[in-house]
VOGU-3710 file (C-alpha; in Angstrom, 3 decimals, decimal comma):
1> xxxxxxxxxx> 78,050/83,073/94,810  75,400/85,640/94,398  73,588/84,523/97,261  76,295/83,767/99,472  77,805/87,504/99,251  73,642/88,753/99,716  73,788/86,686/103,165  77,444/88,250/103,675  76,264/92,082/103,145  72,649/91,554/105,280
11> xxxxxxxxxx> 75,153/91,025/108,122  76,575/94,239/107,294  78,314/96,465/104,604  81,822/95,552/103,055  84,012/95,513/99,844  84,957/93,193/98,213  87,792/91,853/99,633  86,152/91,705/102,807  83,606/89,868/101,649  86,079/87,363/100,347
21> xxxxxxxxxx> 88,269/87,111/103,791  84,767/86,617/105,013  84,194/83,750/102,841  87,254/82,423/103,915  87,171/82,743/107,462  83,944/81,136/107,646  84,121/78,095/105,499  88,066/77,292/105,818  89,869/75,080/103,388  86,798/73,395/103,321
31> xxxxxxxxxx> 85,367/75,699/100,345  87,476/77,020/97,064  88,578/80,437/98,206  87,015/82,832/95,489  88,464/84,846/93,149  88,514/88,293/93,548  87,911/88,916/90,316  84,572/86,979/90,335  83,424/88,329/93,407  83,947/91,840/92,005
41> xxxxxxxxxx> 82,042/90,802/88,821  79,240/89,551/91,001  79,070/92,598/93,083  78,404/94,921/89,836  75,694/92,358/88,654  74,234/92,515/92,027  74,399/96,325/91,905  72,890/96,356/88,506  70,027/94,173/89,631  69,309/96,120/92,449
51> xxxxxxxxxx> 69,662/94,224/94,964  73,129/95,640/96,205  74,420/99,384/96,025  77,803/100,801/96,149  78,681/103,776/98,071  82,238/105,058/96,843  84,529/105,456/100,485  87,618/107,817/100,461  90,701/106,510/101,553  93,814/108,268/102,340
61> xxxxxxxxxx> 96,917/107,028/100,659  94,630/104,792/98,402  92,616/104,773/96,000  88,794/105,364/96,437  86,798/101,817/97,557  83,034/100,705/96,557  81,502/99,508/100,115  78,626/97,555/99,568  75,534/97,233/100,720  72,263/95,209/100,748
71> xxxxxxxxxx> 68,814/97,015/99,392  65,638/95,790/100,621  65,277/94,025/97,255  68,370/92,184/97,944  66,812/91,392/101,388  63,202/89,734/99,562  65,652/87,774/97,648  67,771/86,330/100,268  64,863/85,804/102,316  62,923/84,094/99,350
81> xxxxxxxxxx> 66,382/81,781/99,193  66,822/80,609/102,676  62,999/80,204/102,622  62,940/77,699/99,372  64,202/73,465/100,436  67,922/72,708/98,845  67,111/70,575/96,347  67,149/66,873/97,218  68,061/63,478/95,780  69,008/63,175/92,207
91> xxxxxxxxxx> 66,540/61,234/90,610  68,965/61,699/86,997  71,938/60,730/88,147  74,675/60,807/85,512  76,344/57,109/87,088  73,425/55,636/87,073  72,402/56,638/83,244  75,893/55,091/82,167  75,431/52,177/84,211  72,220/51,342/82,766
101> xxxxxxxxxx> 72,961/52,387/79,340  77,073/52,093/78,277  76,456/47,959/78,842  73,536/47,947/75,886  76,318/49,652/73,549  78,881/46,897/74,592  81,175/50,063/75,505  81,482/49,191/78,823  80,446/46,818/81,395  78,614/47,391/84,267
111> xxxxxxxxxx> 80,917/45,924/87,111  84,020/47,998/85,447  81,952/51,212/85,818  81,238/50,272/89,418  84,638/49,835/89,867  85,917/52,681/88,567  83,445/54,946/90,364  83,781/53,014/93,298  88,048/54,077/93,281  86,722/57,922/92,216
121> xxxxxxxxxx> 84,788/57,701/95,284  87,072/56,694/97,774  89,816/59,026/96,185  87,570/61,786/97,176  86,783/60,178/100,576  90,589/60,211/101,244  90,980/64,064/99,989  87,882/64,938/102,156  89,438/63,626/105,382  93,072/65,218/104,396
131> xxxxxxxxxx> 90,974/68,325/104,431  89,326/67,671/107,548  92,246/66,835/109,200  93,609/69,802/108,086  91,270/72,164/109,080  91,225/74,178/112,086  88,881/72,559/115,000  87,905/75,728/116,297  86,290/76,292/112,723  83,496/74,185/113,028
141> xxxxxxxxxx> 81,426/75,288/109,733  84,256/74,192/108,146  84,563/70,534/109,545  80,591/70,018/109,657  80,699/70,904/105,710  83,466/68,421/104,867  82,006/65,659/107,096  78,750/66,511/105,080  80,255/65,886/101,848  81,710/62,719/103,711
151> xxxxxxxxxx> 78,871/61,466/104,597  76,889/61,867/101,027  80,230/60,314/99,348  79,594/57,162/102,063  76,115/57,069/100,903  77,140/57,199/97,309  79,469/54,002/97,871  76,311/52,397/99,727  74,530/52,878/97,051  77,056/51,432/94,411
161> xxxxxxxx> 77,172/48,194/96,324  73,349/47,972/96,238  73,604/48,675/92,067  76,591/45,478/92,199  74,292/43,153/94,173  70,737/44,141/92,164  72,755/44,077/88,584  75,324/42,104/88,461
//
């Protein structure tokens, strides 16, 4: 989340529940709406780190709010993270350990674990396009990130067939 609210505050100052409306607004259903809480947390670990600073903003009828905004080292770090390649592939992949290992134990055989991530998949799949078809079509952040996640879960299932077929 660090990150996220860095890219939210070089677009310009806020508090925090701005910044989580923000959040909202942007990515829809498609992303957990944050807690305030945590957001508030990582705004003072931001602050402490430098790379965000609080300016205290009278209110009337309120209580005093922190506004927040982005330093220049908060700017080299945001910068350094849209600069860096998402990570990739997993090469480790958690399945794949357990389908290569549970069968030597004779805990488990290999076409029940396909199986049963096979039906974990395609629950997702059918949550994923509930969402979708929930979400607003004017928000299209929202609908390209859940057809994203759509489209890795297809590959996923892809890829469990080609596991059946090569070792079973």
């Amino acid at each position: 989340m660090r990150l996220h609210l860095l890219a939210l505050l070089a677009k310009e100052p806020a508090h925090g529940y701005e910044l989580k409306q923000a959040l909202e607004q942007t990515f829809g259903t498609a992303y957990p709406s944050p807690n305030i809480g945590q957001i508030y947390v990582t705004l003072g670990r931001l602050e402490k780190d430098g790379l965000v600073r609080a300016v205290d903003v009278e209110q009337s009828n309120r209580p005093n709010k922190k506004v927040y905004y982005l330093t220049a080292k908060g700017r080299d770090v945001l910068e350094l993270w849209v600069d860096e390649p998402t990570e990739g592939p997993r090469v480790r992949d958690e399945f794949f350990m357990k389908l290569v290992l549970a069968p030597m134990t004779g805990i488990a055989d290999r076409m029940s674990l396909i199986s049963r991530q096979r039906r974990h998949y395609l629950a997702l799949m059918r949550e994923l396009n509930d969402l979708l078809n929930d979400t607003d079509p004017a928000n299209r952040v929202a609908a390209l990130l859940i057809e994203g996640a759509m489209l890795h879960l297809q590959a996923d299932l892809d890829w469990l067939q080609r596991c059946q077929e090569d070792l079973i």
